[in-house]
C-alpha positions in Angstrom: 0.0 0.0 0.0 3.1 2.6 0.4 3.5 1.6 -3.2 0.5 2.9 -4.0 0.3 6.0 -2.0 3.4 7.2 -3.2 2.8 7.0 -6.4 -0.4 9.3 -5.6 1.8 12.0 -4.2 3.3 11.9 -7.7 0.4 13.7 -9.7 -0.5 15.2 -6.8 2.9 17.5 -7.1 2.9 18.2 -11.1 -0.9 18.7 -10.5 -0.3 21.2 -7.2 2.6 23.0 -10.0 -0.2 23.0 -12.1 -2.6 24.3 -10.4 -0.3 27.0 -9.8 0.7 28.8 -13.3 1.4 32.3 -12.7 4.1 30.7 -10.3 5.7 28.3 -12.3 6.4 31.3 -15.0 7.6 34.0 -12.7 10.0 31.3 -12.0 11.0 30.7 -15.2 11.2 34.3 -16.2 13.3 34.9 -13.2 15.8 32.3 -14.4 15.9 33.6 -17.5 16.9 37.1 -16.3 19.4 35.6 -14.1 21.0 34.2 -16.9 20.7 37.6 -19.4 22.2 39.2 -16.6 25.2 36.9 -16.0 26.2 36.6 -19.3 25.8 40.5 -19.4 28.4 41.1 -16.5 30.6 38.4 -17.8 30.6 40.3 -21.4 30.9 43.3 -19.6 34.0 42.0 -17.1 35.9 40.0 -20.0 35.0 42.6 -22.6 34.7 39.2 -24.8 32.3 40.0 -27.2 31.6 36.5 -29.1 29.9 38.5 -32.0 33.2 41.0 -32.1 35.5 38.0 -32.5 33.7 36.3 -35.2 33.4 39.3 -36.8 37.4 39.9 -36.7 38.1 36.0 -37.3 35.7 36.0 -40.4 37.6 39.4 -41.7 41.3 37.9 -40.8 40.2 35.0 -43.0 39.0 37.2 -46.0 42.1 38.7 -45.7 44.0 36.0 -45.3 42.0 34.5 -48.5 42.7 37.7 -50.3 46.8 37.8 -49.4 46.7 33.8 -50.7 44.6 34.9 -53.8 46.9 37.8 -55.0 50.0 35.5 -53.9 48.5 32.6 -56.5 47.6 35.7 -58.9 51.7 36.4 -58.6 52.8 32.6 -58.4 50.3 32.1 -61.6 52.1 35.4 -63.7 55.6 34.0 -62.9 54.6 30.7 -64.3 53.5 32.2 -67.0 56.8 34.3 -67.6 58.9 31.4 -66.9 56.5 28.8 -69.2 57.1 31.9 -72.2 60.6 32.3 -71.6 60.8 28.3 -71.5 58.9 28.4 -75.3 61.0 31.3 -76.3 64.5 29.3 -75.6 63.1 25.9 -77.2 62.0 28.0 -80.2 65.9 29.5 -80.2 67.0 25.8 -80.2 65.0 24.6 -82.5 66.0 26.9 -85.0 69.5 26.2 -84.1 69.1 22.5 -84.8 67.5 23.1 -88.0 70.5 25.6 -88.9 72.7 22.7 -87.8 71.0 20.1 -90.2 71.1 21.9 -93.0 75.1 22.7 -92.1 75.5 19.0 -91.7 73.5 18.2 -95.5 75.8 20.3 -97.2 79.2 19.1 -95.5 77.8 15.7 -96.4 77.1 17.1 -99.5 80.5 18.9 -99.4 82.2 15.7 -98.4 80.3 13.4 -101.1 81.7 15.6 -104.0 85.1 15.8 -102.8 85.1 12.0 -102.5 84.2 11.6 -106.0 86.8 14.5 -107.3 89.7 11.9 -105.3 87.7 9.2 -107.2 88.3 10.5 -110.0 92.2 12.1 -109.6 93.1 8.4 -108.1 91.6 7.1 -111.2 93.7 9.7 -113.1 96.7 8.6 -112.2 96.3 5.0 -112.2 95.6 5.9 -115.7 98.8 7.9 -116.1 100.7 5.2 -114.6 99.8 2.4 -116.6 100.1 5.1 -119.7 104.3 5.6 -118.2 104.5 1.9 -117.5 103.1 0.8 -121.0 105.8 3.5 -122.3 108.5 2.9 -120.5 107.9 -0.8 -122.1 107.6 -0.3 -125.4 111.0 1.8 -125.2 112.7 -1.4 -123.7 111.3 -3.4 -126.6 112.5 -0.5 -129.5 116.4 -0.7 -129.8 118.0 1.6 -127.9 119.7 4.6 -129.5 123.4 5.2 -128.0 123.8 8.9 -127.1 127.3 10.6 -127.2 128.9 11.9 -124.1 130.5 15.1 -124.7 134.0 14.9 -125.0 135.9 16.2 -121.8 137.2 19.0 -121.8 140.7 18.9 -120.8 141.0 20.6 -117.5 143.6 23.6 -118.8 140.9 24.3 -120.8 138.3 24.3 -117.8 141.2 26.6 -116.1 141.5 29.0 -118.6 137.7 29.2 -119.2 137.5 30.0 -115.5 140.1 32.6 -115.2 138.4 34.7 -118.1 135.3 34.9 -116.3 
């Protein structure tokens, strides 16, 4: 039975709060208002204001996002200049290569006509030499002319011929 008659007292309370409304909000209104007010002197005491903060923190970060925007804005430009320098300098050796190439075709070319000019001056003389060998034969097979030798002079005579000059 002290089960049941607490469990009386139960609705009795929450019905007694109830009955009793004008209570029951001037107690809530009164904690509000304690609350206002302490958060009020703590504002006040601190000087934190939360508003203030987020106000500066959300400025710092646009500023923040502005400084990394103009520093990608400057990163971004210097790419650019060094991407356009980088195109300029492979143009310059590109056109360096192709003035190499055609230098190389025309030493090759160069080289190929001077090969066949020493084709052709080997060839020449082979020529002549089998002409002087094929000569110098058939003079060994014709009889052989004997030449004179001048007669000696006797050597008064190369002593007198001296002495006049």
């Amino acid at each position: 039975m002290i089960d049941l008659a607490s469990a009386d007292t139960r609705p009795n309370a929450l019905a007694r709060l109830g009955a009793q409304p004008i209570a029951l909000t001037a107690f809530a209104l009164l904690l509000l208002i304690a609350g206002v007010t302490s958060i009020a002197i703590w504002r006040a005491y601190t000087g934190a204001n939360p508003e203030a903060d987020r106000v500066v923190s959300s400025r710092q970060l646009q500023a923040r996002t502005a400084q990394a925007s103009e520093q990608l804005v400057e990163k971004t430009k210097g790419l650019e200049a060094t991407q356009q320098e980088s195109i300029d300098q492979l143009q310059v050796v590109q056109d360096q290569l192709q003035t190499v190439r055609r230098l190389l075709a025309f030493q090759q070319a160069d080289t190929k006509r001077l090969s066949e000019q020493v084709l052709t001056l080997t060839e020449s003389i082979d020529g002549l030499r089998q002409s002087f060998a094929s000569t110098r034969a058939t003079e060994a097979e014709t009889p052989t002319v004997t030449r004179r030798k001048p007669a000696r002079r006797s050597a008064n005579a190369r002593h007198h011929s001296k002495s006049r000059s």
